[in-house]
MDTraj code that builds the backbone (N, CA, C; nanometers):
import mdtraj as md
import numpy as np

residues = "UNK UNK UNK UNK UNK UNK UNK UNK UNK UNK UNK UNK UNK UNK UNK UNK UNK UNK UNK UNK UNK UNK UNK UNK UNK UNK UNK UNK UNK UNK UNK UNK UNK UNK UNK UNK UNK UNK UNK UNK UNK UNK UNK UNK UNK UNK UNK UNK UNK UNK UNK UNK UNK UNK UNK UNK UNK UNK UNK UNK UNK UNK UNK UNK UNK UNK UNK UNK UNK UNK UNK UNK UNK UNK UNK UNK UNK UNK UNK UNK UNK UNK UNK UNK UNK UNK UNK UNK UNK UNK UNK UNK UNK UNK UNK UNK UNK UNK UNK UNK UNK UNK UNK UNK UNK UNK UNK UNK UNK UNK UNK UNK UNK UNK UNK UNK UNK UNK UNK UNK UNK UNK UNK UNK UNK UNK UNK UNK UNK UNK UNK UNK UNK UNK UNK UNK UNK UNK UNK UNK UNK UNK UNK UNK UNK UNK UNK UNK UNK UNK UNK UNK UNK UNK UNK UNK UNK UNK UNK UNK UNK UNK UNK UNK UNK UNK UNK UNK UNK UNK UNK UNK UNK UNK UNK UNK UNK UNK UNK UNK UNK UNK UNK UNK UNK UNK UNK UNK UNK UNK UNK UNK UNK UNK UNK UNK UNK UNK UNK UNK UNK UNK UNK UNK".split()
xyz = np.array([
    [7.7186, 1.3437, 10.4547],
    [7.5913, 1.2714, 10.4550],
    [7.5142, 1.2975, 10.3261],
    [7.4153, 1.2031, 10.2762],
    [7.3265, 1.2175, 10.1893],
    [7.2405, 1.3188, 10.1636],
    [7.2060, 1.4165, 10.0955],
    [7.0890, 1.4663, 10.1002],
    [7.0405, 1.4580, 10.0143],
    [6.8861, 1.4201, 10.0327],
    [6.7667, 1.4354, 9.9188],
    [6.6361, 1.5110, 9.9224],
    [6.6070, 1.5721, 9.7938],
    [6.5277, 1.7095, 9.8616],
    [6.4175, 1.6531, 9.8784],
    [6.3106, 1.7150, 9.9633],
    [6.1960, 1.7347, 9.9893],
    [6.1608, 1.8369, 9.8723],
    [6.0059, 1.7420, 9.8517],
    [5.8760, 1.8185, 9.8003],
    [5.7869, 1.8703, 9.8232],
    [5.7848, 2.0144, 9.8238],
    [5.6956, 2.1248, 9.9048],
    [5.7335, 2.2491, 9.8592],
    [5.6617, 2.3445, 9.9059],
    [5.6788, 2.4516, 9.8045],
    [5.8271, 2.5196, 9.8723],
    [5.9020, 2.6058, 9.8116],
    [5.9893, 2.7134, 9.8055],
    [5.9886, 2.7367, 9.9504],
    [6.0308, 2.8005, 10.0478],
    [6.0480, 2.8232, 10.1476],
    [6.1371, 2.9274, 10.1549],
    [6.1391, 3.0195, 10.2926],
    [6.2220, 3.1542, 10.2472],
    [6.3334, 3.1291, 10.3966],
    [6.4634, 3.1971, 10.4406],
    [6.5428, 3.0918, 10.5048],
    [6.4523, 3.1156, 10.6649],
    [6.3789, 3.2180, 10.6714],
    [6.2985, 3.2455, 10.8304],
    [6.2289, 3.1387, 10.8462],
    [6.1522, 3.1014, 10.7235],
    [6.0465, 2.9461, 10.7288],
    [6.1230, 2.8360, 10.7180],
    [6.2621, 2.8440, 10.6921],
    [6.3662, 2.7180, 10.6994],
    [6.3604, 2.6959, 10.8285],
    [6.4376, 2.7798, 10.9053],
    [6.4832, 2.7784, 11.0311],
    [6.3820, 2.7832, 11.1639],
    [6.2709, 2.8078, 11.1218],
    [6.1198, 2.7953, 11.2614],
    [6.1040, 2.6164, 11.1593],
    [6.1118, 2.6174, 11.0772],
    [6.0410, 2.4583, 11.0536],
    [6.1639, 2.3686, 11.1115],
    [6.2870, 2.4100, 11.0916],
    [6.3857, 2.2766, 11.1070],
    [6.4072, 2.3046, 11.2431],
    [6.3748, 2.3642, 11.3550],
    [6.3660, 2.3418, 11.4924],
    [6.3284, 2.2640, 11.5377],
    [6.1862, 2.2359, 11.4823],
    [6.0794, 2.1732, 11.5186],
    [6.0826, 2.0332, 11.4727],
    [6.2036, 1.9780, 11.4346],
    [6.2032, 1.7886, 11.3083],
    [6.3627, 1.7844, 11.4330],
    [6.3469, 1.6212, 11.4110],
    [6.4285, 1.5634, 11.4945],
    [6.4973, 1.5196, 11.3758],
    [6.4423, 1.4995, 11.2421],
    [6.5468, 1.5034, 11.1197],
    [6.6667, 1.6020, 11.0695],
    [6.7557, 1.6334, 11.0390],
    [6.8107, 1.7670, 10.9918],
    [6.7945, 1.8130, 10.8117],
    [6.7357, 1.9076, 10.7880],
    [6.7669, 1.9609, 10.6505],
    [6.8538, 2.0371, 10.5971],
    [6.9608, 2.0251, 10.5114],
    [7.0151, 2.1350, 10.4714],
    [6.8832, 2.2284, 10.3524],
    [6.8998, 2.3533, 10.3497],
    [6.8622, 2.4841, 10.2962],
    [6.9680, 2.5034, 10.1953],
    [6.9119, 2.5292, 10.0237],
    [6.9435, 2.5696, 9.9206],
    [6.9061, 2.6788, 9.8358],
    [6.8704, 2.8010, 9.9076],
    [6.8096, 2.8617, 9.8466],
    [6.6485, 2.8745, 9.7966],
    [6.5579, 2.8368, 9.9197],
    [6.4430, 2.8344, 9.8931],
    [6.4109, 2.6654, 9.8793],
    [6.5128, 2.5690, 9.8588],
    [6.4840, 2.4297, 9.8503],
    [6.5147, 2.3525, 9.9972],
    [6.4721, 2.2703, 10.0211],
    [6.4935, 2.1779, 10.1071],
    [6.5686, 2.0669, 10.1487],
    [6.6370, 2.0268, 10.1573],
    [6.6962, 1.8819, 10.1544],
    [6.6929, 1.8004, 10.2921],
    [6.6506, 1.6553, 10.3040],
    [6.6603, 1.5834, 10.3818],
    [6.8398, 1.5054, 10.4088],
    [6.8845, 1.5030, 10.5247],
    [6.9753, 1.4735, 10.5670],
    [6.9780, 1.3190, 10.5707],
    [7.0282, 1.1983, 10.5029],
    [6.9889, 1.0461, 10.5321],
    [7.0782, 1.0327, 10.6671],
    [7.0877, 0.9183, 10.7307],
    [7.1955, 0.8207, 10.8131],
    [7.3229, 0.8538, 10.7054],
    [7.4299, 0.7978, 10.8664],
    [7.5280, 0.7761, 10.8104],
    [7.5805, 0.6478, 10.8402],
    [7.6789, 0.5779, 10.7365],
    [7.7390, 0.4504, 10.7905],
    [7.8173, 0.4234, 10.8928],
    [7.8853, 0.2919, 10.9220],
    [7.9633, 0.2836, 11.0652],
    [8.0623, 0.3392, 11.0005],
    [8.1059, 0.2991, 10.9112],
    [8.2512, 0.3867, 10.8816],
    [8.2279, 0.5394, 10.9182],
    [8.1441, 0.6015, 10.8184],
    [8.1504, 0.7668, 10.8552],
    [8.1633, 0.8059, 10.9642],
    [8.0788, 0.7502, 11.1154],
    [8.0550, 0.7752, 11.2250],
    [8.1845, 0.7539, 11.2568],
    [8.2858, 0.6413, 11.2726],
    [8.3870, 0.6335, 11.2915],
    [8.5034, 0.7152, 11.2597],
    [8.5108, 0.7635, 11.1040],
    [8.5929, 0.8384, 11.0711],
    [8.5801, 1.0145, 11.1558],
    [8.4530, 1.0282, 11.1372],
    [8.3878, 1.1615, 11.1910],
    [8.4520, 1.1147, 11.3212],
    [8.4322, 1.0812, 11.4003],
    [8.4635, 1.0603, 11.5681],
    [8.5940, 1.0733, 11.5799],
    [8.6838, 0.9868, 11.4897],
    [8.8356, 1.0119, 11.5437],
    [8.9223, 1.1155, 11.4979],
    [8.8366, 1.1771, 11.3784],
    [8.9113, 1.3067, 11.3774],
    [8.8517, 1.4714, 11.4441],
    [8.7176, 1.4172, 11.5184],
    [8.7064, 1.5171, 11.6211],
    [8.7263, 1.5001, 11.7241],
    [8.8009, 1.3805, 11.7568],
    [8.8868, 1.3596, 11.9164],
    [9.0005, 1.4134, 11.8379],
    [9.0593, 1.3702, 11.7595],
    [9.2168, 1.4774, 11.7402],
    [9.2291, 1.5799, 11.7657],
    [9.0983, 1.6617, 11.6891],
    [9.0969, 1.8364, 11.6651],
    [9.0464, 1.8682, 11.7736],
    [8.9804, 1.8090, 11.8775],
    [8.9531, 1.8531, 12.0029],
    [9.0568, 1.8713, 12.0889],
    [9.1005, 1.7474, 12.1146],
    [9.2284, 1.7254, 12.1795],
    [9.3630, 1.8446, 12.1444],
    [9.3911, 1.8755, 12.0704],
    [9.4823, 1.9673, 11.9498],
    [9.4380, 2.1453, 12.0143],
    [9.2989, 2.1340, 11.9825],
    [9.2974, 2.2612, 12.0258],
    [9.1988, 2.3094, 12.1672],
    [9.2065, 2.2096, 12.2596],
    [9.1828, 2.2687, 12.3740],
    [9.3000, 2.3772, 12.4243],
    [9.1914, 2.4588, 12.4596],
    [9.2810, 2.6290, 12.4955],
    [9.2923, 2.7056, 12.4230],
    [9.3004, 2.6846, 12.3160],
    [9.2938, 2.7509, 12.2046],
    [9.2099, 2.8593, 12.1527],
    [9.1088, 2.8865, 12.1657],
    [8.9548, 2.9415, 12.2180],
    [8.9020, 2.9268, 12.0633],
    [8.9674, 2.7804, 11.9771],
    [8.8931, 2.7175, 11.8332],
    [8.8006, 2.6363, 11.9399],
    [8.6631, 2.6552, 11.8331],
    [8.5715, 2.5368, 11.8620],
    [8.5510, 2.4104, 11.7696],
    [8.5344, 2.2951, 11.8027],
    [8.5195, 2.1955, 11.6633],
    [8.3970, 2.1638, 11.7219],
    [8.3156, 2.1168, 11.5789],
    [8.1840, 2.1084, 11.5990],
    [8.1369, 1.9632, 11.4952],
    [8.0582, 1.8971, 11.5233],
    [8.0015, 1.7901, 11.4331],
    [7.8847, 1.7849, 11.4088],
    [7.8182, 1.7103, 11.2711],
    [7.7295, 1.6520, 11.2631],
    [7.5716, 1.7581, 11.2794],
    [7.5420, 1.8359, 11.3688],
    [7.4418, 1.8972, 11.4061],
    [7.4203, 2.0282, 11.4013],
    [7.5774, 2.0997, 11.3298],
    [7.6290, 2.2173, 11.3689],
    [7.5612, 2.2964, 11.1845],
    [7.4682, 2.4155, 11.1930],
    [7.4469, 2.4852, 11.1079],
    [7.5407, 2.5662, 11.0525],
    [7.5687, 2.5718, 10.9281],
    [7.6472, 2.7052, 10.8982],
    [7.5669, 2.7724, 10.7680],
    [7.5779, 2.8958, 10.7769],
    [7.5045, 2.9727, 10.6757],
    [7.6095, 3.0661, 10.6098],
    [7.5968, 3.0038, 10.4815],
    [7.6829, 3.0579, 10.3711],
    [7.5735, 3.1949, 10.3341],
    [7.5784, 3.2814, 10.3712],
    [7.4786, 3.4174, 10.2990],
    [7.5093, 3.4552, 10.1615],
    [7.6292, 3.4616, 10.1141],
    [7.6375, 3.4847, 9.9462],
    [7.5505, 3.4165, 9.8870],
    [7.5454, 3.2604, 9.9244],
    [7.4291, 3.2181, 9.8072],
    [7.3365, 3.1298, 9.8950],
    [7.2729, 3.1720, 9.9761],
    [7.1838, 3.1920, 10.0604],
    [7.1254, 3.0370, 10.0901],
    [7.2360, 2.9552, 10.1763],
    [7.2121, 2.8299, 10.2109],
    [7.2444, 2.8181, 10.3417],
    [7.1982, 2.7031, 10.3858],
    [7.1981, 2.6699, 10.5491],
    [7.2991, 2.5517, 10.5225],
    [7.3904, 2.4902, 10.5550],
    [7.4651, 2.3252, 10.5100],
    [7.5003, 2.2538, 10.6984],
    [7.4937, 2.1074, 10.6885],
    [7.5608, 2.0473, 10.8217],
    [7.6834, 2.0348, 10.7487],
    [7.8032, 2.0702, 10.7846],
    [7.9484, 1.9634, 10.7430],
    [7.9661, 1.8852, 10.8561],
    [8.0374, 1.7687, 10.8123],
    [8.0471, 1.6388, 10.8834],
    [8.1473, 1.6894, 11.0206],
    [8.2189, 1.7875, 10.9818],
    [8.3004, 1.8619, 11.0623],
    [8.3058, 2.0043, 11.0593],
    [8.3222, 2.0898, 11.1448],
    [8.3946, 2.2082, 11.1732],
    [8.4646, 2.2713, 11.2754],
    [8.5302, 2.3519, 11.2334],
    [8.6251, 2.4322, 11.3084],
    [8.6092, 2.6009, 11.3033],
    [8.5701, 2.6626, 11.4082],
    [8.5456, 2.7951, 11.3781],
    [8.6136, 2.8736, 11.5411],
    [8.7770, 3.0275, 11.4881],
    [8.7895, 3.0348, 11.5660],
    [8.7643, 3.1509, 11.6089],
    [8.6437, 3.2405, 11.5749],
    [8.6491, 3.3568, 11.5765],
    [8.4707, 3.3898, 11.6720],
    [8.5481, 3.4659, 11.7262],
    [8.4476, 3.5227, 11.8335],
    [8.3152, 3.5509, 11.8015],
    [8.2717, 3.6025, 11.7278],
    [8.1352, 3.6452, 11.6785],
    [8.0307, 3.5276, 11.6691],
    [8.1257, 3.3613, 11.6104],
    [8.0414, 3.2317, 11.6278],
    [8.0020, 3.2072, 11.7827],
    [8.0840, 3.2648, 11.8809],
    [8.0297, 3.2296, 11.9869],
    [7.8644, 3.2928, 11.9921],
    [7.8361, 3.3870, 11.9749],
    [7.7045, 3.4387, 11.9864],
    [7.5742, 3.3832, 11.9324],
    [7.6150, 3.2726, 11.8543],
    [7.4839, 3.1844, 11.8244],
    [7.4995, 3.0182, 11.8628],
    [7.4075, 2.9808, 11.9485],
    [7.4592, 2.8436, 11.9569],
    [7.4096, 2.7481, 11.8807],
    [7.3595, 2.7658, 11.7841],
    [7.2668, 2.6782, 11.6396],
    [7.3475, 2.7138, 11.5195],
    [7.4363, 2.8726, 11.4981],
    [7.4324, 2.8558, 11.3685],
    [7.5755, 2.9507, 11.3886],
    [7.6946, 2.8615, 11.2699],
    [7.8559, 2.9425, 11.2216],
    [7.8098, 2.9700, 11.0940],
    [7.9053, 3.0964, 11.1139],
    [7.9532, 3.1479, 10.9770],
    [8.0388, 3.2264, 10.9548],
    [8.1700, 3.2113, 11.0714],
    [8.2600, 3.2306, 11.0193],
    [8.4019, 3.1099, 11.0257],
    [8.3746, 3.0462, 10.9352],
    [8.5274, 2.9037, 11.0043],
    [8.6099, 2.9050, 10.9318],
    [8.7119, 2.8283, 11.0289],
    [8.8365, 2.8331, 10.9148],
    [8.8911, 2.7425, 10.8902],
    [8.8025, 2.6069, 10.8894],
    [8.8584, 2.4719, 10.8388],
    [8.7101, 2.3739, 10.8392],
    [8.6804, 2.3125, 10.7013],
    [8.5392, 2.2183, 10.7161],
    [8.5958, 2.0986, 10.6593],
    [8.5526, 2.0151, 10.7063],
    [8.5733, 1.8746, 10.6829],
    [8.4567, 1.7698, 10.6398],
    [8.4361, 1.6733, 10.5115],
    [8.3449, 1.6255, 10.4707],
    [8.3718, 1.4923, 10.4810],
    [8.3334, 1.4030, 10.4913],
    [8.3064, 1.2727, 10.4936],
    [8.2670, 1.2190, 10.3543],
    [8.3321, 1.1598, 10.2528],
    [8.2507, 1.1794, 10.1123],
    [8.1849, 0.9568, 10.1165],
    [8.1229, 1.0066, 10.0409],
    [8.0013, 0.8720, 9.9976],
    [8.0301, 0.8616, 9.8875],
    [7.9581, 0.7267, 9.7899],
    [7.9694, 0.6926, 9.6741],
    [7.8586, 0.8303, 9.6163],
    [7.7142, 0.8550, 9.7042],
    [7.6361, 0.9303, 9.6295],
    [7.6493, 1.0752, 9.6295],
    [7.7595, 1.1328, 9.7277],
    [7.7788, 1.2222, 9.7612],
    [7.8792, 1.3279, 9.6930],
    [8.0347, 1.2517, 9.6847],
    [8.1141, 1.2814, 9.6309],
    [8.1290, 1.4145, 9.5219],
    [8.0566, 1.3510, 9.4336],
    [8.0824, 1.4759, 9.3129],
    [8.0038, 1.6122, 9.3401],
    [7.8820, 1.6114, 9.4252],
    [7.8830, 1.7410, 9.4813],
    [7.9795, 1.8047, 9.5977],
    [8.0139, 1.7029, 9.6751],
    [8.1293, 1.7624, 9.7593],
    [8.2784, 1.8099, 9.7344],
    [8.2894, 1.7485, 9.6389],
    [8.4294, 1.7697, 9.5046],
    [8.3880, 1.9842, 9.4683],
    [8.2437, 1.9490, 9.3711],
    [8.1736, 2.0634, 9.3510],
    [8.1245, 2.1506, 9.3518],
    [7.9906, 2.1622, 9.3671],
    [7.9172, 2.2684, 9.4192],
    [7.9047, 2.2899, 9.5529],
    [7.9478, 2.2015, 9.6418],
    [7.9801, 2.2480, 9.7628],
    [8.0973, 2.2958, 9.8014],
    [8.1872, 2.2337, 9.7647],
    [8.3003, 2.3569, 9.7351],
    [8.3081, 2.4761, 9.6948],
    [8.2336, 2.4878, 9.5817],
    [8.2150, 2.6214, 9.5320],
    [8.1408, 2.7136, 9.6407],
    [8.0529, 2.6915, 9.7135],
    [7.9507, 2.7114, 9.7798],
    [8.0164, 2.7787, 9.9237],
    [8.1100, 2.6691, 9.9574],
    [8.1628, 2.7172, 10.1160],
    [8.3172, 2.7973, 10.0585],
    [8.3622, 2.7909, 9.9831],
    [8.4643, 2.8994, 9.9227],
    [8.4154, 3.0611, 9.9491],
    [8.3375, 3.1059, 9.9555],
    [8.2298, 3.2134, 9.9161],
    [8.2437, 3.2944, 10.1067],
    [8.3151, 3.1587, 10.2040],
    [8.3263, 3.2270, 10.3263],
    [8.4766, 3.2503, 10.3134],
    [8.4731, 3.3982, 10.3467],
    [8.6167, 3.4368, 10.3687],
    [8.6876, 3.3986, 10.4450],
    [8.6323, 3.3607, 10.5823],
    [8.7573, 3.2926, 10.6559],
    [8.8055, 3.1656, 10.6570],
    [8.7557, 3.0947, 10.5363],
    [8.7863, 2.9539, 10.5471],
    [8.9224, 2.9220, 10.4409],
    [9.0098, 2.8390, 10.5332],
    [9.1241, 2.8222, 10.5183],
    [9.1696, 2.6948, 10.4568],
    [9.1217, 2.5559, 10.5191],
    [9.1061, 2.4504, 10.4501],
    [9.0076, 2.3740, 10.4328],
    [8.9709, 2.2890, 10.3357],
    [8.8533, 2.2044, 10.3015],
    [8.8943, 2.0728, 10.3064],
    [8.8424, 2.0034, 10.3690],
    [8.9129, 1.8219, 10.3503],
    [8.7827, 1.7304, 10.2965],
    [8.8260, 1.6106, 10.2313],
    [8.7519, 1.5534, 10.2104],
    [8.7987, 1.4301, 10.2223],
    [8.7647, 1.3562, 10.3199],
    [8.7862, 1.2277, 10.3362],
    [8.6954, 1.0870, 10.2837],
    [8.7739, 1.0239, 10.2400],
    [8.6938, 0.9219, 10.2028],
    [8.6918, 0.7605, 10.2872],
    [8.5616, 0.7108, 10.2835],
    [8.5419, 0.6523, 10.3937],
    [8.5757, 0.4915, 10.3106],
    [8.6091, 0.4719, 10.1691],
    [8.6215, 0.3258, 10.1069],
    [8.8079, 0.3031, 10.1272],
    [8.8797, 0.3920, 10.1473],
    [8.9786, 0.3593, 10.1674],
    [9.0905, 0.4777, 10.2186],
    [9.2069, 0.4518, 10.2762],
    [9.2535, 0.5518, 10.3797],
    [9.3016, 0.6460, 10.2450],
    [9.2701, 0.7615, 10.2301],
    [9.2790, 0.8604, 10.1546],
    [9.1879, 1.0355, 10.1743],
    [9.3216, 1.1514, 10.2076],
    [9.2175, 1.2505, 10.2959],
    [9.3175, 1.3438, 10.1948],
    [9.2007, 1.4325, 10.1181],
    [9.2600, 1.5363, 10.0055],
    [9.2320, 1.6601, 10.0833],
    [9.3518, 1.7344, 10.0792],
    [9.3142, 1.9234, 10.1737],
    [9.3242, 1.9829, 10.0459],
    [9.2370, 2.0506, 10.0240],
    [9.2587, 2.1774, 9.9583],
    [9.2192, 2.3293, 10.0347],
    [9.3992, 2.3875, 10.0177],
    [9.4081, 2.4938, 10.1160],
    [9.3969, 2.6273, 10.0126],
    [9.3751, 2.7296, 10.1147],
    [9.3683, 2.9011, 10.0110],
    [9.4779, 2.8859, 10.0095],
    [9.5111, 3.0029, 9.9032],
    [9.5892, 3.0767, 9.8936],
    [9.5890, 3.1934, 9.9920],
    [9.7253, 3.2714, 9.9685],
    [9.7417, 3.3641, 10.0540],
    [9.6604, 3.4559, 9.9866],
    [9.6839, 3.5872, 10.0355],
    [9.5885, 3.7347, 10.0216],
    [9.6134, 3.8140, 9.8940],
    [9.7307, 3.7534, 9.7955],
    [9.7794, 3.7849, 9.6656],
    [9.7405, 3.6774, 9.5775],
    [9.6699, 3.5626, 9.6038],
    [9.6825, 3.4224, 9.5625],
    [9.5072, 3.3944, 9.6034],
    [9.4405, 3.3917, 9.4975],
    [9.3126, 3.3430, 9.5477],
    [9.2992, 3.1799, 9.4846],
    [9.3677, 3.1355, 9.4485],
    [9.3620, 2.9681, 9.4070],
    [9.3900, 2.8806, 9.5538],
    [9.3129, 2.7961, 9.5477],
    [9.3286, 2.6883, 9.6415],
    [9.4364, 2.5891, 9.5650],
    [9.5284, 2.5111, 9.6848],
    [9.6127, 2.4458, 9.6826],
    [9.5595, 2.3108, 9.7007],
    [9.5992, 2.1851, 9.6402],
    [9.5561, 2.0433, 9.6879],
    [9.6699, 1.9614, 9.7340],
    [9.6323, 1.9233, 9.7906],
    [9.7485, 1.7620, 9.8729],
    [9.6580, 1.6541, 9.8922],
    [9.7369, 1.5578, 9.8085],
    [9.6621, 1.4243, 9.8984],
    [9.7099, 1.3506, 9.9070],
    [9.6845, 1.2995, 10.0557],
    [9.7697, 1.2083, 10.1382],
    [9.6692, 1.0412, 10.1729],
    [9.7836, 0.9407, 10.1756],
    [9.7116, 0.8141, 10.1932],
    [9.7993, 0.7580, 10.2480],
    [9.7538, 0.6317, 10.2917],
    [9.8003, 0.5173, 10.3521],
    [9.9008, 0.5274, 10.4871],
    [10.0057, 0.5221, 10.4858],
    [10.1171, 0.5582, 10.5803],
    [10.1844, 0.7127, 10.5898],
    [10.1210, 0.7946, 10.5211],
    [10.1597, 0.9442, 10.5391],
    [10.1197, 1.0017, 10.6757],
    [10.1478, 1.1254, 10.7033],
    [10.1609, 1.2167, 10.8210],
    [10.1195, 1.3325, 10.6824],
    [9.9510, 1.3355, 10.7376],
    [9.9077, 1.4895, 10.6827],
    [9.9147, 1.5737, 10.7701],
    [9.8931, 1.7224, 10.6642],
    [9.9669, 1.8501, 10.7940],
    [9.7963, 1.9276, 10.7666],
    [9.7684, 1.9808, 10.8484],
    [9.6544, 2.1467, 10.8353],
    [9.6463, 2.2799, 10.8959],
    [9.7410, 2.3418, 10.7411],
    [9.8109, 2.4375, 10.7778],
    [9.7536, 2.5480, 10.9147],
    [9.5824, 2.5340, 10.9099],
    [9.5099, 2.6142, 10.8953],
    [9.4908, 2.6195, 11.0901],
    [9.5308, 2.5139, 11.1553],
    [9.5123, 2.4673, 11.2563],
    [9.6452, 2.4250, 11.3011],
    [9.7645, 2.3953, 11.2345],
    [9.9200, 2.4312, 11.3031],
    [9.9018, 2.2390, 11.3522],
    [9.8410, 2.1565, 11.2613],
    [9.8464, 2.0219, 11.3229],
    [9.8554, 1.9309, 11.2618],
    [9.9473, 1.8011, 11.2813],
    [9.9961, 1.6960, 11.2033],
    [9.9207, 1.5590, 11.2747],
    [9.9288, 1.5244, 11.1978],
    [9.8589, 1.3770, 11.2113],
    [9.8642, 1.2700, 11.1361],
    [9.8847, 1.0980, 11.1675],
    [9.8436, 1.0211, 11.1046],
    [9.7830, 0.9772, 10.9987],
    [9.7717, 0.9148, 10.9028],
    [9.5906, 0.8888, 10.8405],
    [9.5528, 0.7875, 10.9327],
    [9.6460, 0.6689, 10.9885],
    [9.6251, 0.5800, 11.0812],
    [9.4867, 0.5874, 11.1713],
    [9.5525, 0.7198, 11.2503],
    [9.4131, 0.7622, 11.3216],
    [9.3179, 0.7966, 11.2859],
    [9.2694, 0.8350, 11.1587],
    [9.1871, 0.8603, 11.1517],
    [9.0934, 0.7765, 11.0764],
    [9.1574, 0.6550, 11.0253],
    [9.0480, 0.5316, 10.9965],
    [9.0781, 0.4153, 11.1349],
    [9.0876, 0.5241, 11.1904],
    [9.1255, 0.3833, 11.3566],
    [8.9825, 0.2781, 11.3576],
    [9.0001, 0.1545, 11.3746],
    [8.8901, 0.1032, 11.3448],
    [8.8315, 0.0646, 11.2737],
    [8.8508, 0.1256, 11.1777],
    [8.7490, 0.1360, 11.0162],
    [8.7725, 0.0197, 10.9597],
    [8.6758, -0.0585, 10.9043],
    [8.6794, -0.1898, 10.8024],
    [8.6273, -0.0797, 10.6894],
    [8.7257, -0.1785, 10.5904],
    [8.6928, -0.1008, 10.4610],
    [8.6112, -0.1842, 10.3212],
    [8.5069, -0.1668, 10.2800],
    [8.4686, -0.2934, 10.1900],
    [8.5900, -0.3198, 10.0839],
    [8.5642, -0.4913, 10.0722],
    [8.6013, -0.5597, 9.9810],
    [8.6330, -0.5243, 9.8488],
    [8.7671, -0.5150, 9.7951],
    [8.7964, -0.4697, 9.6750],
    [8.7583, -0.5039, 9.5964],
    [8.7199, -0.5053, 9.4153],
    [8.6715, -0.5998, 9.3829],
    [8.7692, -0.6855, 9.2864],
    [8.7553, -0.8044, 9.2265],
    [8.8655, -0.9004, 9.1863],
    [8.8961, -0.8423, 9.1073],
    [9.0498, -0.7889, 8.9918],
    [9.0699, -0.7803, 8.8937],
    [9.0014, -0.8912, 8.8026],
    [9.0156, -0.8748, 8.6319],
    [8.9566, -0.9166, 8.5159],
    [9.0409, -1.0941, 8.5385],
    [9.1691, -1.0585, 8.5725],
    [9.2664, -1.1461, 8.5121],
    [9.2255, -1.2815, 8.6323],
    [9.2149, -1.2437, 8.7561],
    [9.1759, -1.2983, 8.8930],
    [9.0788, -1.3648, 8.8633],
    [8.9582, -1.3283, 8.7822],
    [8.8146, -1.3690, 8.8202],
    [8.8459, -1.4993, 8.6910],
    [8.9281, -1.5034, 8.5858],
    [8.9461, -1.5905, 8.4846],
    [9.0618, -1.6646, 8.5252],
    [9.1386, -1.6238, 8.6416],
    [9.2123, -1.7597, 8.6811],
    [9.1030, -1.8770, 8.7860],
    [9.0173, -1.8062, 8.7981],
    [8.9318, -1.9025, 8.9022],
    [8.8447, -1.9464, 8.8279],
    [8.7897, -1.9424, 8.7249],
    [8.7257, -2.0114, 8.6164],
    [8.7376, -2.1628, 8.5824],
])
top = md.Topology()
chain = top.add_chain()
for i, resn in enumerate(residues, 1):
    res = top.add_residue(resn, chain, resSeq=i)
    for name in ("N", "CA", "C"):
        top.add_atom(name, md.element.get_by_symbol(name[0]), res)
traj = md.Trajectory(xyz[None], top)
């Protein structure tokens, strides 16, 4: 989703978290900054939905939780609050708060035209910083295309990338589960490509 900050002074994360109780809006927290959460499109909602019926479905019993849309996580190294469009967290200690993870081991983003290069970025950089997180996805909602970038092992601190489109079967290592891309733009209209150079001067 979008965020755009709010103007107001600095805030410390105790005055984050008593103010964002209280708004039927959501903010992500940057370190003393604010950000407003926009809408999301039908696509996102769509994409978001069918890949948390998968990961639901996948890991009932499992005692993983997947979470959407509303779910806090607090990165403490660099002292932010973030929603991801998705998560997965399977470790006991998240059970003890029902507002806020911080320990997961798979987040999933939904990327936008305005969004993208921070989600590529500094948000990557940002949710890297949690040790138990295993894979990062970023799906894009203009056409069937879903990039994982996984850790490395415990000798290996580089993340790995794959990206998969169209008629592939992506895997996540991190969760022991294969899937479609099919399903996961089930539904999805995708906007209009736009004409090549050569196209728009044969119709001339």
């Amino acid at each position: 989703m979008i965020a755009q900050p709010e103007y107001h002074p600095r805030l410390t994360p105790d005055e984050y978290l008593v103010a964002e109780a209280k708004f039927s809006v959501k903010h992500e927290y940057h370190d003393g900054e604010v950000y407003t959460m926009a809408g999301a499109s039908d696509e996102h909602n769509l994409i978001t939905g069918n890949f948390y019926t998968l990961l639901r479905s996948h890991l009932r019993g499992s005692g993983c939780q997947t979470f959407f849309a509303d779910m806090k996580v607090h990165i403490d190294h660099s002292n932010r609050y973030s929603y991801p469009d998705l998560l997965v967290t399977c470790d006991p200690q998240d059970r003890e708060n029902c507002y806020i993870k911080r320990h997961l081991k798979l987040i999933i983003e939904i990327l936008s035209d305005n969004t993208e290069a921070f989600e590529r970025g500094d948000k990557f950089h940002n949710y890297c910083q949690l040790d138990s997180l295993e894979e990062y996805i970023l799906v894009s909602q203009r056409r069937p295309l879903i990039d994982v970038l996984r850790r490395g092992d415990a000798s290996d601190s580089s993340w790995r990338f794959h990206t998969y489109t169209a008629d592939d079967i992506f895997r996540l290592e991190s969760l022991d589960f294969e899937g479609a891309i099919a399903q996961i733009y089930e539904d999805v209209t995708f906007p209009p490509k736009f004409p090549s150079p050569k196209a728009l001067n044969q119709n001339r």
